[in-house]
N, C-alpha and C positions, 0 to 999 in steps of 0.2 A: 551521440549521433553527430557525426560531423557537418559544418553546414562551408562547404570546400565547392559546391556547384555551382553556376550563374543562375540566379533565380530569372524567373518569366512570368508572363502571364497567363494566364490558364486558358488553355487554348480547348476548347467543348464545340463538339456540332451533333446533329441529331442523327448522322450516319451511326456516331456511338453506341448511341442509346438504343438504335436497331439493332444494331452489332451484338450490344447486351440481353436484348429481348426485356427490354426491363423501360419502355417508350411511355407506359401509362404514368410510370413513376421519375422516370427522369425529363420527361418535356416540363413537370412544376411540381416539384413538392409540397404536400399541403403542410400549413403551418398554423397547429389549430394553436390558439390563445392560450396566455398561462392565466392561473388562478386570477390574477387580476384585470385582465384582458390586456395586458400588452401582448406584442407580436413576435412568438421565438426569431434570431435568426437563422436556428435551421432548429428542428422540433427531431427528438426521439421518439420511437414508438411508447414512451413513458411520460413523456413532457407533459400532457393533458389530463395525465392522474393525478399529480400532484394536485396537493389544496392544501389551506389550513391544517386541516382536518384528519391528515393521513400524512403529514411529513415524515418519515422513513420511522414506522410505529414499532418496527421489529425492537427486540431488545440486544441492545448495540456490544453486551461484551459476554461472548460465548462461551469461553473460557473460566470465566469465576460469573457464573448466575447464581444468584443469591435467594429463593433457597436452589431453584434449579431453573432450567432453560425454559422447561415447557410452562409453567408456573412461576414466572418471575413477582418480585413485589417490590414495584419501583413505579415512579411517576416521570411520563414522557413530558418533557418542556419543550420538544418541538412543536413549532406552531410559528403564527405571530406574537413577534416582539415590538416593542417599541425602539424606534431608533431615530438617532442624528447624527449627520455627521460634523465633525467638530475640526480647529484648525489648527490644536493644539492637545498637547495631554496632561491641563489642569484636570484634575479634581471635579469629578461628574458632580451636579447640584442634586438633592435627592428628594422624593416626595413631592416630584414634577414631573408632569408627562411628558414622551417626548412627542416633535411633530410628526415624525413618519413611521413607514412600516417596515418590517423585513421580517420576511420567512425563512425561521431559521429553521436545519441548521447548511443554506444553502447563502455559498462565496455570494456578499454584495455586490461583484461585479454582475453576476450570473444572471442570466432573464429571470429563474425561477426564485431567485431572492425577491424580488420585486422593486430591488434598488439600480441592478442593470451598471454603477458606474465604480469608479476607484474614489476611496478616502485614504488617507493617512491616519489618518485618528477618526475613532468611531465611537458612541457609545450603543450600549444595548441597553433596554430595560423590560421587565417582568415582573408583576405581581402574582403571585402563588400560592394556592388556598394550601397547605402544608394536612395531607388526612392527618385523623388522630392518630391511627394504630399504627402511627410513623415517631412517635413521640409513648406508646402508653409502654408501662415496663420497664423503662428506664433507657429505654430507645434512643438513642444522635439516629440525628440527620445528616447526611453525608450528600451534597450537591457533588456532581462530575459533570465534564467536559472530554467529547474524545477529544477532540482538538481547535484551537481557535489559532489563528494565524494573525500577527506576528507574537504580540506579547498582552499580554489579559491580567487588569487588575479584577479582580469578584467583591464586590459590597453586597452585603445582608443586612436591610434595615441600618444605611446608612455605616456599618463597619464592615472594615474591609478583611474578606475572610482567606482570598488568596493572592497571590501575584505569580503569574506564570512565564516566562521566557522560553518559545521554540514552537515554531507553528504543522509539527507534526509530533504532537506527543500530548500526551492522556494526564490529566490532572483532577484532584478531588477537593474537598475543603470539607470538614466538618462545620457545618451552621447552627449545630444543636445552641451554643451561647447567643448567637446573635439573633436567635428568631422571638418573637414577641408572645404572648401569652395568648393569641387570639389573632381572626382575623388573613385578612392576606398581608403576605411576606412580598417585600422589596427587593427584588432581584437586579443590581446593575453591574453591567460588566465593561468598562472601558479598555477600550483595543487599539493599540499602535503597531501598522499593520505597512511600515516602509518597503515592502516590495524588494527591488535590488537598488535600491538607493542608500542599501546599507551592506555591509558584508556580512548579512546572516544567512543561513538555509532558505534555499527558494528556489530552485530544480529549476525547473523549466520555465518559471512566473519572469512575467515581466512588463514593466509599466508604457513602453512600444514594444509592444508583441510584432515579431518578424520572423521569416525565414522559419529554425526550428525552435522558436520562441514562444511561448503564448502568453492567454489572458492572464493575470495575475487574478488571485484567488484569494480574499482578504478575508478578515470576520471569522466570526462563528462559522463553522463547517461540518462539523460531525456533531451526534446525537448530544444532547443535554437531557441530564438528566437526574432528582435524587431517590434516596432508598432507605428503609431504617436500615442501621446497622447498629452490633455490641458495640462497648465501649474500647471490648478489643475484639479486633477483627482483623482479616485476611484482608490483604492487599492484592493479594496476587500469591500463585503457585504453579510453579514451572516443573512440570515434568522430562527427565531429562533419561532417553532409552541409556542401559548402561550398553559396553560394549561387547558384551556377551548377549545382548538380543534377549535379556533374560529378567527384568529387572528395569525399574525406572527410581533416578533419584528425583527424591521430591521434596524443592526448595520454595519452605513457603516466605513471606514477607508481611509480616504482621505491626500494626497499629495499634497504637495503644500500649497497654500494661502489658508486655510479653514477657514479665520474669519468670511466673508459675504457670504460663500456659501450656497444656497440651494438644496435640494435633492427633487426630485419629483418621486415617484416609483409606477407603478400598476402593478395588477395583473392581467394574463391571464389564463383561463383556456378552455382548448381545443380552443384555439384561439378569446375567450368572456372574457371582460375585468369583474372580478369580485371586486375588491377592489381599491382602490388609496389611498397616503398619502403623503402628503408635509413636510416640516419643515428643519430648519437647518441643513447642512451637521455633525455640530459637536456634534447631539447628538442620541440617538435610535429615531426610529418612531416607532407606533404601526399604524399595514399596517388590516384593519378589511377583512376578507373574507365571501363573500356573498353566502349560501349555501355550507358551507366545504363539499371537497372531503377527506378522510382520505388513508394517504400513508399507506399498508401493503405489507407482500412479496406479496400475493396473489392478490393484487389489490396497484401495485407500480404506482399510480397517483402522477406526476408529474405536480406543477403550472410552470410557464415560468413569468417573472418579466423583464420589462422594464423599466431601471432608466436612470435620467438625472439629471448630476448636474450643475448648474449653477453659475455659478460669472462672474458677469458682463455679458461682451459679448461673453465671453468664456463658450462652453458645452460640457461636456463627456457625450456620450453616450454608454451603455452597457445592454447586457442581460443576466439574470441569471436564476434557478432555484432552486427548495426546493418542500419537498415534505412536509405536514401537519401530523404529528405524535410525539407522546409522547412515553418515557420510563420512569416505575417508580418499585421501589419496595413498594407491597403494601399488606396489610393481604388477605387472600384468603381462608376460611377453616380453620382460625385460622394461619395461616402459613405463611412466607415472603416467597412471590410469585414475579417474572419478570413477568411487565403487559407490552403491549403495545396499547395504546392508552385506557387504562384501564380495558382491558381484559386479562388474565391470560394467557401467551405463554409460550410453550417449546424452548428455540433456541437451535434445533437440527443444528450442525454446523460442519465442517471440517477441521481441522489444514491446511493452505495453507500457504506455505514460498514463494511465489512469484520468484521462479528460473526459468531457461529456463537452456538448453544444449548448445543454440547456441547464446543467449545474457546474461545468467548470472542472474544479476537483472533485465535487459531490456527485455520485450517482444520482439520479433522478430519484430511484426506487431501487428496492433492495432485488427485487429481480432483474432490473439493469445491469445493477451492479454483479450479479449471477451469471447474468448472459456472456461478458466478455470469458469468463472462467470456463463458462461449458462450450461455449464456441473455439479456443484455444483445445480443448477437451475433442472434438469433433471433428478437427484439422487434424489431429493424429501428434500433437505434439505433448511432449511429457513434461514442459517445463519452463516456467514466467519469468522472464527477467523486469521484475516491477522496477521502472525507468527513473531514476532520482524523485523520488516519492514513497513518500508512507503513506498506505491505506487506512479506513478505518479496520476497526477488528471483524468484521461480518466480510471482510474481501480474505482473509486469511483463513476464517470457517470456510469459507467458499473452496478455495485451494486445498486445504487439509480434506472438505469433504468428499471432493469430485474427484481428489488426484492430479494433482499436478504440482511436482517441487517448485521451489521460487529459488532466483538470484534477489537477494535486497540489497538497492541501490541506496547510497545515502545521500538523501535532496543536499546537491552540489552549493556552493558559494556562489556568486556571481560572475561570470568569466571575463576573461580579457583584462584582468589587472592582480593577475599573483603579485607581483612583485611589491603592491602595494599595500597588500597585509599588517596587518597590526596584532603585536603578539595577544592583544586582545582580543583579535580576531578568532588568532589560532584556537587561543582557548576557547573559545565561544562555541566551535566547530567540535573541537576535540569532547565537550564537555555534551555535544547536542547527539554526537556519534554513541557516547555513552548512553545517554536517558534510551534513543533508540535502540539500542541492542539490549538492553536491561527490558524494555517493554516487550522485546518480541522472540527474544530467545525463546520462551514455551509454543511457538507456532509450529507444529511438524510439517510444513510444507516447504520453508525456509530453509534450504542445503546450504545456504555459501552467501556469503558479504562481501559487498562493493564499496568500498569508501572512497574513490577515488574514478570521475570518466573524464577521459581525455585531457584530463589534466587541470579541469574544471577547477578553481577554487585552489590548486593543489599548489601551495609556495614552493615546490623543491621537489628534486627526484627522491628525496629521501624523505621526505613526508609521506609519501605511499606506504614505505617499509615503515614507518613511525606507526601509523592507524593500524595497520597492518597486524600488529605487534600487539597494539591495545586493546583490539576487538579481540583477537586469538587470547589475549589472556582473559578477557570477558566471559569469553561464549569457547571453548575451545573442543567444543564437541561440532562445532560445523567446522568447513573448508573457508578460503579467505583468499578473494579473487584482488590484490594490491592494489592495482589500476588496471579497470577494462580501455581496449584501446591505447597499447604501452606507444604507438605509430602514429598517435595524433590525440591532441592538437596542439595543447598549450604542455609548458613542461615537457615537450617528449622527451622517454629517456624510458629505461627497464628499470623498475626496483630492486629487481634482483631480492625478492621478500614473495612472502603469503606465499599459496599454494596451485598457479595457476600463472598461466602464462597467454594473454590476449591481447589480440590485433585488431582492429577492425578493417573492413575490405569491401569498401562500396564500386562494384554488384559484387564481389567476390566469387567464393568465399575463400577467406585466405586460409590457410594447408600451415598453420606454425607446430613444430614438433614440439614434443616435450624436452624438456630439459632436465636435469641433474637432482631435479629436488622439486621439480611442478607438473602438472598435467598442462596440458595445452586447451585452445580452445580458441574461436572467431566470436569477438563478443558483438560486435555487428556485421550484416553484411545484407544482401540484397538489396531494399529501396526502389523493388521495379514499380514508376509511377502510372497512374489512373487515375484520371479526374470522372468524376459521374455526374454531368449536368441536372440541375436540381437537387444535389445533394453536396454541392460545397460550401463553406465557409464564408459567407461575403465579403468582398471589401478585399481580399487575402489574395498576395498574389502569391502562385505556388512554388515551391520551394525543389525544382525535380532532380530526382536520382539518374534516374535511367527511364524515359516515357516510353511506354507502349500502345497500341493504337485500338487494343479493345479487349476483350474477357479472356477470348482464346489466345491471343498475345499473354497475356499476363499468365494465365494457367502454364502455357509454356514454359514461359521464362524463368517461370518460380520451378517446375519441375527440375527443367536443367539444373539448375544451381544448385540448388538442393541434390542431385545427385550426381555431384561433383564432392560433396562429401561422403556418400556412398559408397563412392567409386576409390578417392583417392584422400580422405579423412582417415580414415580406418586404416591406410598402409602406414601412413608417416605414425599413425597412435593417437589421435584427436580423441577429447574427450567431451567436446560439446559444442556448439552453437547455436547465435540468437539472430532469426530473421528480422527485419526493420518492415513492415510491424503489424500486430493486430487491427486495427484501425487507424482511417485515417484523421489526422489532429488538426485544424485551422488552414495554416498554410498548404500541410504534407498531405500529398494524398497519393501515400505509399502503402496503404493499408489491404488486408485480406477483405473488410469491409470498407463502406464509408464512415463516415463521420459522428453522423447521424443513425449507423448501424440497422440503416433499413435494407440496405443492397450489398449480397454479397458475388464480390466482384469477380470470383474464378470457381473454376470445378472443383466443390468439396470434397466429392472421391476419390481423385485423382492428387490432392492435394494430400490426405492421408495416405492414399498407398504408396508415394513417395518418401513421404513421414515416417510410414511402419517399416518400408523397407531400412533408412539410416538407421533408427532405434535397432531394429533386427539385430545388423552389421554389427552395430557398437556394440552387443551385449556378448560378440563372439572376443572371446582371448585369442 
């Protein structure tokens, strides 16, 4: 998202808010108190649930539930921790408490952390009653983290069981050695968490949030949590549709002793076994499906997968799922067309940055975090462009479950200083691109990778085609978008690489053809702004696209646009677009909703029959 406009100050009268029919809730938003009585500064209809008590209880990875989803057996370490922040990253003191509090696993900036401000170096700590039937049988214990931001050392009882570098990405530690024979377990996690003070991953964060900048989002973030497991066990297994629609390879990733292991996997659908396949833990299976269901937005059929690995007299059991679909770029009319499952799609899509007001990058609550998906779902749009940011794993159940593809963005470098990269850097980058596409390749909602916006972070025109190239050899069952917005900002220049070819076009939207060997597409465009008195950002001044003066302006504005690719997307061969945005973030209040997601700001009906109509168009050759 480009930020190329004169910012101003938000300009709000209560004519507006009449204008809206929305007077009760826009003359003052209530701001009820978090868990500990501090004051949101702007509250979600979730911000008041949270507590200790219920910090996001769901169980956080849908994909490999251990023995299954409905029935997990694992212990939630959300809650209060202990914490301090520190000035430095010596070596945490152990078998000390610390002075204050944090609720994890919500960003310390965040009101609902309870800490509200920025550290650089933090520590956490937890004592942990470890059950027995987590230990009897010959049981490890395996501590995870979806994610901590920037980089997490783990001590157990004083030794240290992990170190992590990359503050969107999933980590585990077996603590079976380090835990004590009795008693509670010593949990400390020290986290150096430099924001863009460094050249690491960090999207949108930033330590003066401005313009389309925001709060930086430190610490523990996603679920914490352990489980027993075998001594060998599954890491992870990726279902991968073959291209025959007929058939899923299924590559597992196994822990532990994997020379004599076997993997035994079937398939369930609507709770009727349709497939089964055996063979080595250590290599693909291909799992046959009897009578394919085919995954679309419109019909998001989900298989369910029960596997077992075996050695010896040791078994891990877990449940998984995937949905059967294909993405390809293919001629259609002459034209490089986005097919999915080989039929020709528009992915009409929405810039979404995954913020919240009162946890930052943390949903509130797993039905917050549900809401943006079905809301996007309700607009009539088939498809997310998740904005330089990794989710946790219950935002891609979300999407796999409700139907809607994803573009995944990869959280950008810090901008405004390619040139100063350090080949340290690169690798740092190149190596965080990898962990992320290894974690989320088994998501079936994920069509197509972005490693590259506007030039963000990117040293070269040919660093595009580089990622480009390493993700495709990665994952080379999705599409591979080089750099959205080839027309700005930093770097501009074409790769002339990947499989797609995008401009960005504020209000647009911009009409780029395909070319010789890519599909085309406007990977941003609209930004018509609307402020909703009582429902902004404090303190922020806004950042506008294009302002309009109240509901029915905006419903307008957004029709028109939108069926300007209708109209004239579909003659030149466009294969997709993403409107600026779901909601609106801090400064931007260019959003379908507000901020705060209590007020939605234009005619929902009208907003989908617009929707249904481009989708329609697009699906025609």
């Amino acid at each position: 998202m480009k930020n190329t406009m004169k910012r101003k100050g938000v300009s709000t009268c209560v004519g507006l808010a009449l204008a809206m029919g929305l007077t009760s809730m826009a003359m003052a938003a209530d701001k009820p108190a978090v868990w500990n009585g501090m004051t949101p500064p702007l509250a979600t209809p979730w911000t008041a649930e949270v507590s200790p008590d219920n910090a996001l209880p769901e169980y956080p990875r849908p994909q490999l539930a251990r023995p299954s989803l409905e029935h997990p057996q694992w212990l939630n370490l959300n809650g209060l921790w202990e914490f301090s922040a520190t000035t430095s990253d010596a070596k945490p003191v152990f078998g000390q408490a610390l002075k204050d509090k944090v609720l994890v696993p919500y960003p310390i900036e965040s009101v609902l952390s309870g800490v509200q401000k920025h550290a650089d170096f933090m520590v956490y700590r937890k004592m942990v009653d470890v059950p027995a039937a987590f230990t009897a049988n010959g049981q490890h214990v395996q501590l995870n983290f979806g994610a901590v931001a920037q980089e997490a050392t783990v001590y157990v009882n004083g030794k240290q069981v992990a170190k992590h570098k990359g503050g969107y990405t999933s980590f585990s530690a077996d603590i079976t050695s380090a835990l004590r024979p009795g008693g509670p377990q010593e949990i400390v996690v020290a986290v150096h968490a430099p924001v863009d003070s460094e050249n690491v991953m960090v999207g949108k964060q930033r330590l003066k949030p401005e313009g389309i900048f925001y709060t930086a989002a430190s610490g523990i973030w996603q679920t914490v949590w352990i489980e027993p497991v075998a001594a060998t066990r599954l890491a992870q297994l990726t279902f991968t549709p073959a291209t025959g629609l007929d058939a899923f390879t299924v590559t597992p990733r196994v822990q532990g002793d994997a020379a004599k292991a076997m993997l035994h996997v079937t398939a369930f659908a609507d709770g009727k076994p349709v497939g089964e396949a055996n063979g080595p833990a250590g290599k693909p299976l291909k799992l046959a499906i009897d009578k394919p269901h085919l995954w679309t937005p419109d019909d998001p059929f989900l298989y369910t997968f029960k596997a077992t690995l075996s050695n010896g007299s040791q078994h891990d059991e877990v449940t998984s799922y995937a949905g059967m679909r294909t993405i390809a770029i293919q001629k259609v009319g002459g034209r490089n067309r986005i097919v999915l499952n080989g039929k020709p799609t528009f992915l009409l899509a929405t810039l979404d940055q995954g913020y919240w007001p009162d946890g930052l990058h943390t949903a509130p609550t797993d039905a917050a975090l549900k809401f943006d998906v079905q809301k996007t779902k309700d607009f009539g749009f088939n498809t997310i462009r998740k904005h330089i940011k990794v989710e946790p794993a219950r935002w891609y159940y979300w999407t796999d479950r409700l139907g809607l593809m994803v573009w995944q963005d990869m959280p950008s470098l810090p901008n405004g200083h390619n040139e100063k990269l350090t080949d340290a850097d690169k690798a740092g980058f190149r190596a965080d691109v990898t962990s992320i596409v290894e974690q989320l390749k088994g998501e079936t909602s994920i069509v197509g990778w972005i490693p590259f916006n506007e030039g963000w972070g990117q040293w070269s025109i040919p660093a595009a085609a580089e990622l480009a190239a390493q993700i495709k050899k990665l994952d080379p069952s999705r599409i591979v978008n080089a750099r959205s917005g080839l027309n700005c900002c930093d770097t501009k220049g074409d790769p002339k690489a990947g499989d797609v070819y995008d401009v960005h076009d504020y209000q647009g939207p911009g009409l780029p053809k395909p070319d010789a060997t890519r599909a085309s597409m406007d990977g941003e465009h609209g930004g018509l702004t609307l402020g909703v008195p009582g429902h902004l950002w404090p303190n922020t001044a806004i950042n506008p696209y294009g302002e309009v003066k109240d509901s029915q302006a905006l419903t307008d504005g957004y029709v028109a646009n939108t069926a300007v690719l209708r109209d004239k997307g579909m003659v030149v061969g466009m294969s997709g677009s993403v409107y600026t945005q779901i909601t609106d973030v801090e400064g931007e209040h260019n959003g379908l909703y507000t901020y705060d997601r209590k007020v939605e700001k234009l005619d929902e009906a009208k907003v989908r029959a617009i929707n249904e109509a481009v989708i329609q168009a697009g699906a025609r050759p």
